[in-house]
C-alpha positions as CSV (number, residue, x, y, z in Angstrom):
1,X,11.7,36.6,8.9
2,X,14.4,38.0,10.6
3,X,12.8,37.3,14.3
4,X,12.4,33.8,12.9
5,X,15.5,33.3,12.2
6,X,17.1,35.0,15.3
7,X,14.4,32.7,17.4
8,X,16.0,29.9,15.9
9,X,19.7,30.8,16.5
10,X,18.6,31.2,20.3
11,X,16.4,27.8,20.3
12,X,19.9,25.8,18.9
13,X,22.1,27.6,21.6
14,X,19.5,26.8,24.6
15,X,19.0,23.6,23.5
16,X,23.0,22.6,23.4
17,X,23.3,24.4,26.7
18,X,20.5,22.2,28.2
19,X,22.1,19.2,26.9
20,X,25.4,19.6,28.6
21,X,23.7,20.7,31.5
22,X,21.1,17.2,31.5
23,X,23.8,14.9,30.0
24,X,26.4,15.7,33.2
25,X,24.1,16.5,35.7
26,X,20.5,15.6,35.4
27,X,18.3,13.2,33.3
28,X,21.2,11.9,30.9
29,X,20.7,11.8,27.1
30,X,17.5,9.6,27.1
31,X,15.4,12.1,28.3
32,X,17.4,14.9,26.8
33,X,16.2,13.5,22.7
34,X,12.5,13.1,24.1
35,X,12.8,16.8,25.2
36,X,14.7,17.8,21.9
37,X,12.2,15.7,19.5
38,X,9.5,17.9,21.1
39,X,11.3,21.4,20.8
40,X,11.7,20.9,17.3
41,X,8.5,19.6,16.4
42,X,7.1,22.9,18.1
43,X,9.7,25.1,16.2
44,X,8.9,23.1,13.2
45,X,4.9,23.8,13.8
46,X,6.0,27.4,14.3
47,X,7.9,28.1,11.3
48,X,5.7,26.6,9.1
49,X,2.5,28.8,10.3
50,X,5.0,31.5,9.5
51,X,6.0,30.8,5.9
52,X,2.3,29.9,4.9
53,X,1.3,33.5,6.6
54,X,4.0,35.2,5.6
55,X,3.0,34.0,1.8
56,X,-0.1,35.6,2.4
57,X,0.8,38.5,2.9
58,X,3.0,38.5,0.3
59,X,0.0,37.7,-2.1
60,X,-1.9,40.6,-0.5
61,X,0.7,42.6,-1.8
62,X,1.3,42.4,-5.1
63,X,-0.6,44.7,-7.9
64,X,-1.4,41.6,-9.4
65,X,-3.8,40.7,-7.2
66,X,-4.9,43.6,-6.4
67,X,-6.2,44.3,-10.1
68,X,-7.7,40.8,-10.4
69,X,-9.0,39.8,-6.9
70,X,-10.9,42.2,-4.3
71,X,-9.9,41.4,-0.8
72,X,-13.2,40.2,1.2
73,X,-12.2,38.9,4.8
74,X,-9.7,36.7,6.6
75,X,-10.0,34.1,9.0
76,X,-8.6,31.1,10.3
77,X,-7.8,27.2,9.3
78,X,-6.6,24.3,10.9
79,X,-4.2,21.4,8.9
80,X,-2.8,18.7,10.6
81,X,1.3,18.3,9.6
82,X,3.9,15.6,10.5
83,X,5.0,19.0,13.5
84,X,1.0,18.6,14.7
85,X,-1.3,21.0,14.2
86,X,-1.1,24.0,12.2
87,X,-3.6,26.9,12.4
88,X,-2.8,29.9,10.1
89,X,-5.0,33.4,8.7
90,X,-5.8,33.5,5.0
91,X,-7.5,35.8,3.6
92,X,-11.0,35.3,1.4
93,X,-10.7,37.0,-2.3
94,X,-13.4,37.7,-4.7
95,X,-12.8,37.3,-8.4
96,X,-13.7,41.1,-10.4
97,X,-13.5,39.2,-13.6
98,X,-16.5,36.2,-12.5
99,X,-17.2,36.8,-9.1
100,X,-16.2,33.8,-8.1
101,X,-14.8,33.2,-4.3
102,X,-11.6,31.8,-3.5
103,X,-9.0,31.5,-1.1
104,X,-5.6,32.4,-3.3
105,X,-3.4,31.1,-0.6
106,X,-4.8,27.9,-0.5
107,X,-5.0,27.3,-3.8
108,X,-1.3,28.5,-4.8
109,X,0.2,26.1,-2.1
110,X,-2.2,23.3,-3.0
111,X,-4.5,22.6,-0.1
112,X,-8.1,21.4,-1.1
113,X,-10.8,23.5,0.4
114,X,-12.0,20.6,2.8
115,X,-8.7,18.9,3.7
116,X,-7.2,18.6,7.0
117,X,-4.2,16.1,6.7
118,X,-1.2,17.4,4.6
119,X,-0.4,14.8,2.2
120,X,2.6,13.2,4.2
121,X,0.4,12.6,7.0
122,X,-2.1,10.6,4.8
123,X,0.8,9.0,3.3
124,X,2.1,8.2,6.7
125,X,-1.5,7.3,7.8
126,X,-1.7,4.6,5.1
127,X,1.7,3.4,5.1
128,X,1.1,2.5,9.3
129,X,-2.7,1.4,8.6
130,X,-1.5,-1.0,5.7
131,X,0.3,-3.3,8.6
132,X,-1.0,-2.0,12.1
133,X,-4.8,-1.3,13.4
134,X,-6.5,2.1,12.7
135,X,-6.2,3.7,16.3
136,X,-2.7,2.8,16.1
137,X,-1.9,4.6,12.5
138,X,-4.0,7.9,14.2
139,X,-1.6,7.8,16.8
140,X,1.4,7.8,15.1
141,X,0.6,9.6,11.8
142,X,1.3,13.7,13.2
143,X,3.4,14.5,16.4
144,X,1.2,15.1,19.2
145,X,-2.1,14.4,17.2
146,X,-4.0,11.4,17.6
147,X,-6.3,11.1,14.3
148,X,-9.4,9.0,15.3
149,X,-10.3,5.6,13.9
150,X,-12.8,6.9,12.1
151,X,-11.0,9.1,10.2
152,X,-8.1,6.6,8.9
153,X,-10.8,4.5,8.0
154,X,-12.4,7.0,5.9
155,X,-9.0,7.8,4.8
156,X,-8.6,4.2,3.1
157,X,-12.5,3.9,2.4
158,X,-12.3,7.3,0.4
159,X,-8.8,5.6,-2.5
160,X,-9.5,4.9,-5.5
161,X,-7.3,1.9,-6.0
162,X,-8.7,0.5,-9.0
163,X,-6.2,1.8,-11.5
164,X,-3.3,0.1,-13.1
165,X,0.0,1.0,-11.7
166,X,2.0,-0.7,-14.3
167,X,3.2,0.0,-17.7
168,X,4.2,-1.6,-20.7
169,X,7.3,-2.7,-20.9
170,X,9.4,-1.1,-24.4
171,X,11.4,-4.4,-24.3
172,X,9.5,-7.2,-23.6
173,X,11.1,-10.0,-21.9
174,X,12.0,-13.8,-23.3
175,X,11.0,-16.9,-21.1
176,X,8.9,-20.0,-22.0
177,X,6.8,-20.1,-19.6
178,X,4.6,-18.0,-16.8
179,X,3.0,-19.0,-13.7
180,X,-0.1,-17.8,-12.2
181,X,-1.2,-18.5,-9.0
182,X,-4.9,-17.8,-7.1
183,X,-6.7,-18.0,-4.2
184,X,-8.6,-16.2,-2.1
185,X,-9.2,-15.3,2.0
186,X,-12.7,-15.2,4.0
187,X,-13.0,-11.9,5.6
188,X,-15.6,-10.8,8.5
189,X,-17.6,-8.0,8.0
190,X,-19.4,-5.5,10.7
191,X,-22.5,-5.8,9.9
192,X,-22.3,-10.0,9.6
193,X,-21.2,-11.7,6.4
194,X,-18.3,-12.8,4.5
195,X,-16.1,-11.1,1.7
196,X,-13.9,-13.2,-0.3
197,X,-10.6,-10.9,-1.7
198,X,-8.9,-12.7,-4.5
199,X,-5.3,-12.6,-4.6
200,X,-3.6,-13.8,-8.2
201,X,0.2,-13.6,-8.5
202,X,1.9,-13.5,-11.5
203,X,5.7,-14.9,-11.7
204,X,8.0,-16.0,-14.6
205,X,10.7,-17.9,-12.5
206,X,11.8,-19.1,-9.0
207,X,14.9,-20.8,-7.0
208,X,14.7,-23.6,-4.9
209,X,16.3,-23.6,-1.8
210,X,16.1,-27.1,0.3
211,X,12.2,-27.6,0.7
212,X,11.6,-23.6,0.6
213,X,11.0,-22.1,-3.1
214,X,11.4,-18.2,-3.4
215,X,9.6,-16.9,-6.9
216,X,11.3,-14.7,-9.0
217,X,10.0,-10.9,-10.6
218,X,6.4,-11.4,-9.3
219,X,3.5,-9.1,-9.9
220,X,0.3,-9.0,-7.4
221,X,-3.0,-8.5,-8.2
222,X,-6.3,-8.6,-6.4
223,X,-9.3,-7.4,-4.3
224,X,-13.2,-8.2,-4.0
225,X,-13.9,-7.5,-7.7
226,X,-17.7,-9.1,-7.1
227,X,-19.4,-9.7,-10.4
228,X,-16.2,-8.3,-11.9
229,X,-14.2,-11.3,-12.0
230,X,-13.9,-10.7,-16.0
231,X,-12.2,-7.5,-15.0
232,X,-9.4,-9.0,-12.8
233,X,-8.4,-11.5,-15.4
234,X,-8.5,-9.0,-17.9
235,X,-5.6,-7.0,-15.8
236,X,-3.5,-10.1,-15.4
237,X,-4.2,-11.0,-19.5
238,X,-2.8,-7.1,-20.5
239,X,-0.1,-7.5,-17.9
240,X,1.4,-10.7,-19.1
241,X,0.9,-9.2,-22.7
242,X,2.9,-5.8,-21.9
243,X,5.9,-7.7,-20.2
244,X,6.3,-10.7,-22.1
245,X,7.2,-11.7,-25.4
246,X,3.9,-13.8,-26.7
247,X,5.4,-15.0,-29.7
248,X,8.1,-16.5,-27.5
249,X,6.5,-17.5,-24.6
250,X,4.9,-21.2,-24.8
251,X,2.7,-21.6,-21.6
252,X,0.8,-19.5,-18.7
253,X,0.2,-22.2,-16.2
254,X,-2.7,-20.9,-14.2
255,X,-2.5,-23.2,-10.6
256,X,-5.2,-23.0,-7.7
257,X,-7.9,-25.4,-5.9
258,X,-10.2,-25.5,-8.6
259,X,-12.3,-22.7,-7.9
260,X,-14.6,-21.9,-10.7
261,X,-13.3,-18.0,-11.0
262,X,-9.7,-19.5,-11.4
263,X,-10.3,-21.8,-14.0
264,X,-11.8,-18.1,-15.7
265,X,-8.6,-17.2,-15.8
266,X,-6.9,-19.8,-17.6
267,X,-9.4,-19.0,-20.7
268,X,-8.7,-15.5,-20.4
269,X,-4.9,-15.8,-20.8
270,X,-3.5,-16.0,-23.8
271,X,-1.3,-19.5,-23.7
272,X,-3.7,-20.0,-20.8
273,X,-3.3,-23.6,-19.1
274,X,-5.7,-24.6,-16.1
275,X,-3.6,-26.8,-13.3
276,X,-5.3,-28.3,-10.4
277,X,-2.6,-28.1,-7.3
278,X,-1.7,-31.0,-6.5
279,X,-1.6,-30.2,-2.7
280,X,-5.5,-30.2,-2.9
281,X,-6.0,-32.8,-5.3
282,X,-3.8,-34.6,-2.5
283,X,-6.0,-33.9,0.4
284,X,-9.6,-34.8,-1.5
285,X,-7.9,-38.3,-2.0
286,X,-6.7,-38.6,1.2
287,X,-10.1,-37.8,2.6
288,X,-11.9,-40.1,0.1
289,X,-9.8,-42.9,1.1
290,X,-9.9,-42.7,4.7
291,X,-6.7,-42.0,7.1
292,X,-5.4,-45.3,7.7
293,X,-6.6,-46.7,4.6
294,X,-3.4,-47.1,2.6
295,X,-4.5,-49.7,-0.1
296,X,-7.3,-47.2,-1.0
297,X,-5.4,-44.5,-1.6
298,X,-2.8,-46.3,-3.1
299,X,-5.4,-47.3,-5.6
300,X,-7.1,-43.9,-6.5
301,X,-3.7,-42.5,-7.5
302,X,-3.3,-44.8,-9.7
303,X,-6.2,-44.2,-11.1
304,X,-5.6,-41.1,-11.7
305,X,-2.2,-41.1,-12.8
306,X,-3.3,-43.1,-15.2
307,X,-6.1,-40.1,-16.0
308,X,-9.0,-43.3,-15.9
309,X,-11.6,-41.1,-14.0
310,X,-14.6,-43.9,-14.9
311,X,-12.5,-46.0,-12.6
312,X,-11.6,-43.6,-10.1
313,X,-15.4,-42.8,-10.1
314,X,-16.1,-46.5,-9.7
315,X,-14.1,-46.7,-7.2
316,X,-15.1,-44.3,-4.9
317,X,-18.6,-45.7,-5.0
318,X,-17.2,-48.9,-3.9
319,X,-15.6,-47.0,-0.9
320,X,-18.9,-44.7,-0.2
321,X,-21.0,-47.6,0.2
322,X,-19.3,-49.0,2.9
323,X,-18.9,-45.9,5.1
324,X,-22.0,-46.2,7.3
325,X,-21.9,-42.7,8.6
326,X,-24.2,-40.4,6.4
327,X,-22.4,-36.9,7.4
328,X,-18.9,-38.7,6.6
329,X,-20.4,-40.2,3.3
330,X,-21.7,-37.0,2.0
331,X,-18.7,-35.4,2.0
332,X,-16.7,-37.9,0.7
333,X,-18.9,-37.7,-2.4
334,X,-18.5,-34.4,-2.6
335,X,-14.8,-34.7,-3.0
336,X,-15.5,-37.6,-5.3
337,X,-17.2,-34.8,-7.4
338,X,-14.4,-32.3,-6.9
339,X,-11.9,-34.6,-8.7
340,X,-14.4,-34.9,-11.1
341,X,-15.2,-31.7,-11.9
342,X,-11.5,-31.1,-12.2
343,X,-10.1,-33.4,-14.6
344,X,-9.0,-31.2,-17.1
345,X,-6.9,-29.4,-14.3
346,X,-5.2,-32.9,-13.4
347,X,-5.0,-34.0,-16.9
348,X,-2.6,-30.6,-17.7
349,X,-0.9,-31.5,-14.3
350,X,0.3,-34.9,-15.5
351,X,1.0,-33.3,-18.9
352,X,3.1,-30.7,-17.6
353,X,4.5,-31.5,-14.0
354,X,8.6,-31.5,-14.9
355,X,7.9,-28.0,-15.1
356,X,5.7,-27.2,-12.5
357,X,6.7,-26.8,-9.1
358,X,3.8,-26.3,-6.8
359,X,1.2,-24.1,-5.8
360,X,2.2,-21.2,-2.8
361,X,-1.4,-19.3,-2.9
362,X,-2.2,-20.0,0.4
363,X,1.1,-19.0,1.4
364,X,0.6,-15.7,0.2
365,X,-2.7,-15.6,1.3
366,X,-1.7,-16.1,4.8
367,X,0.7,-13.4,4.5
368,X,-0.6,-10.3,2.7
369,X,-4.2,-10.9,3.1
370,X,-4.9,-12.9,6.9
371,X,-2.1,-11.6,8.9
372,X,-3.8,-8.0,8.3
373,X,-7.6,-8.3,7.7
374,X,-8.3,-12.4,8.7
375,X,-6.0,-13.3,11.4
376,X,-8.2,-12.1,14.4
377,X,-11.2,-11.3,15.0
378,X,-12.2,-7.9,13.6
379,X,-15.1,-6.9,11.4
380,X,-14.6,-5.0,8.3
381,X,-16.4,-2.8,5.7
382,X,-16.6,-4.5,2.5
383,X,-15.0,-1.1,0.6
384,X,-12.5,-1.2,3.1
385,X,-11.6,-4.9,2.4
386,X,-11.2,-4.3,-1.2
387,X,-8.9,-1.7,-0.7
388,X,-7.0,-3.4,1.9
389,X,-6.1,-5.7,-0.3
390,X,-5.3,-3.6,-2.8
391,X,-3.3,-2.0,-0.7
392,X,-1.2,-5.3,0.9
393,X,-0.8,-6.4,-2.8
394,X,1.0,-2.9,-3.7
395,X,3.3,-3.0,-1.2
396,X,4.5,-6.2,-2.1
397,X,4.7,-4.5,-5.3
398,X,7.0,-2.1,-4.1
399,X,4.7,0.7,-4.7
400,X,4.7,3.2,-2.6
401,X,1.6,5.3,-0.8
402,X,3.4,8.5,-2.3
403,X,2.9,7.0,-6.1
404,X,-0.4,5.9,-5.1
405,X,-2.0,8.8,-3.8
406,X,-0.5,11.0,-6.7
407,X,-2.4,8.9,-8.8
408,X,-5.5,9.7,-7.8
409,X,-5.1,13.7,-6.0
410,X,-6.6,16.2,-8.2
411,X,-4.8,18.4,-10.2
412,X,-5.1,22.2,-8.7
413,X,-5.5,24.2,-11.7
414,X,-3.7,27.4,-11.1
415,X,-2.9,28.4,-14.5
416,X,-5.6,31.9,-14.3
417,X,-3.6,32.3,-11.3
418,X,0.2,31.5,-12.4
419,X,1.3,35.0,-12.8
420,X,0.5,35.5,-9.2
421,X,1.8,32.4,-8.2
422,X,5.2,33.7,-10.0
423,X,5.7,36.9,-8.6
424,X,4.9,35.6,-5.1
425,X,7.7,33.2,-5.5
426,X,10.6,35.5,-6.9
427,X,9.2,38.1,-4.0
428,X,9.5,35.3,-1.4
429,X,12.8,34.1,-2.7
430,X,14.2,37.9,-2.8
431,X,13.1,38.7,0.7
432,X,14.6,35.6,2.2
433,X,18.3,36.5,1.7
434,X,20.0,36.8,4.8
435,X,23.8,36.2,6.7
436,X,24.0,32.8,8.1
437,X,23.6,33.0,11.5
438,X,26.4,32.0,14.1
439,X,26.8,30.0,17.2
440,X,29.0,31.1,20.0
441,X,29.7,27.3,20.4
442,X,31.7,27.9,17.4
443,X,34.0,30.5,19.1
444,X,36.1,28.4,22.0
445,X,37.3,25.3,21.9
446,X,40.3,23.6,20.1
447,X,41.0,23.7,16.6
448,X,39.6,19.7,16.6
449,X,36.9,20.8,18.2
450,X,35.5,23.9,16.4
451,X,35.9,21.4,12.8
452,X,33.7,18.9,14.4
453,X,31.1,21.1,15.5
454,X,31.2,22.5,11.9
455,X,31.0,19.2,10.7
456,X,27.7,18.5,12.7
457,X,26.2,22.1,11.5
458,X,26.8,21.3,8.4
459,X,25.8,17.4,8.6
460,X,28.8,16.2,7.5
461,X,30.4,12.7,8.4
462,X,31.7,13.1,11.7
């Protein structure tokens, strides 16, 4: 410890020496930080092999140990930290009480018996694969390291994500009405195919700002959840339940394009109300009608407005047997059926539109879900899209990786072990007592001078 620290007083006096030297004469203070990130990444990889050993040897110490655990062999490991690699010696211990085999080390400092990346790399891994390719989160995960594509992609295949990272709420809040939007994005896969992750957003207010609408304390939800679509209405349902005030609250207007699985939701709700957006009600009239055909359209929405859906249908048949082209005419009836199939969903629209504002799932879509998985061509693993989602959804959440992956590492028992966990500790804490070292840059210079330099040991405002 002592050599360690002495190491380190030298490393901090050669490096300031270089840096006058550099900034005055040589490469300037550009290169100077690249050289200095590098020193200390090293010294950082350096001290760190030496704590974890020196722990070790601590544990090899103590009587403790020696009347539980028999000494068997040591040898070497390799974890990858934010410094870059680490390789260290731990020693192998048998168990006189059950025979069992363990490495002690390991297991007080809480490294799993097949795991490379310390945890703020993975959580570093994630954060940088949640926005940017994988080779580029390997890259940029550990200094010096480059963790292959492979690897992150296990990394994000091997979360469990399907856990509920909210809580209820010990004062539920007062508002009249909820708003619930979904929709979904068409993902590639590797091996051909499509996945469809659902995203459903969950929002109790929103300000309007010109023509741009920003919604107010909203909740994400989403993923593949195939043949488990009962399941992700279920989460919204308990959600809404554990923030809000049912008695209160009057309506949960559930908006989309009409998608069978959406409509799901609005009978899964409590206060449930199924609304067809109008943006693609919109767009099936304007189709129906034709794009220069103002006196049709004019027509069909009145005919809806007016919620007479014989007459719309009528209507449309009038319109369909005129168009001569078959391809045209086909899907034009099936828009005619669309409508149809959605007049509840336009019914509640009318009912309700003073306060409804719109529908911004595709929006959201676009942004959490296509800019990362849909956006360009890439082929995906249909685990991997699930949890991408997830993913996206919790960041906009504000959850963090670090709250993620704690809810899902497993707990390191070390209670048989927490008496020799203990005494290492005090030991380590005993033996680590020294002077603080000194710099000589502390010993010229002006009054001014020698506070300012304290100020920057001592990372203080300068």
């Amino acid at each position: 410890m002592e050599n360690i620290l002495h190491d380190f007083n030298k490393k901090i006096i050669n490096l300031v020496e270089n840096y006058l030297k550099n900034f005055i004469f040589s490469k300037g203070i550009s290169s100077f930080t690249d050289d200095l990130v590098a020193e200390f990444a090293q010294f950082g990889s350096n001290l760190t092999q030496f704590m974890i050993e020196y722990a070790e040897q601590i544990i090899f110490e103590l009587d403790e140990r020696k009347e539980r655990f028999e000494s068997l062999e040591k040898d070497n490991r390799n974890v990858v930290s934010i410094f870059g690699e680490i390789q260290y010696k731990r020693r192998y211990y048998e168990d006189k009480v059950n025979h069992n085999k363990i490495y002690l080390l390991d297991k007080l400092i809480g490294i799993e018996p097949k795991q490379r990346l310390l945890e703020n790399v993975r959580e570093k891994l994630i954060e940088n694969a949640i926005d940017s390719s994988y080779e580029y989160s390997g890259e940029h995960a550990a200094y010096g390291v480059k963790i292959s594509r492979q690897e992150v992609k296990n990394e994000i295949e091997n979360l469990n994500l399907e856990i509920p990272f909210y809580e209820e709420k010990k004062y539920k809040k007062q508002v009249k009405n909820v708003y619930v939007i979904a929709d979904e994005d068409h993902v590639h896969l590797q091996k051909g195919g499509i996945e469809a992750p659902r995203i459903v957003v969950v929002y109790d207010s929103f300000v309007q700002n010109g023509k741009r609408i920003k919604l107010k304390n909203k909740r994400h939800f989403g993923g593949l959840y195939k043949g488990k679509i009962d399941d992700l209405w279920n989460e919204v349902a308990m959600y809404i339940e554990n923030t809000y005030d049912m008695d209160y609250l009057e309506h949960v207007f559930v908006l989309g394009d009409g998608a069978k699985w959406i409509k799901i939701g609005a009978t899964w709700i409590n206060k449930g109300v199924n609304i067809l957006d109008r943006f693609h009600m919109c767009k099936a009239v304007n189709a129906i009608a034709g794009r220069d055909n103002n006196k049709e359209k004019t027509e069909l929405y009145k005919l809806i407005k007016s919620l007479n859906f014989d007459g719309f249908k009528d209507k449309c048949y009038e319109i369909l047997s005129e168009e001569m082209e078959t391809n045209t005419r086909l899907k034009k009836e099936k828009l005619m059926n669309y409508i149809l199939n959605n007049q509840k969903g336009i019914s509640n629209y009318y009912k309700y539109r003073d306060l409804l504002h719109g529908c911004s799932a595709e929006g959201h879509v676009s942004h959490i879900y296509s800019d990362r998985m849909s956006s360009r061509p890439m082929g995906w693993k249909s685990k991997n899209v699930d949890n991408m989602s997830r993913l996206r959804l919790l960041k906009e959440d504000n959850i963090s990786v670090k709250t993620i992956l704690s809810k899902q590492n497993k707990v390191i028992k070390i209670e048989e072990y927490k008496e020799i966990k203990e005494k290492a500790e005090r030991k380590i804490k005993k033996n680590i007592n020294f002077k603080p070292v000194s710099l000589p840059i502390m010993t010229f210079g002006t009054k001014e001078e020698k506070e300012y330099f304290r100020k920057i040991l001592n990372n203080e405002a300068v």
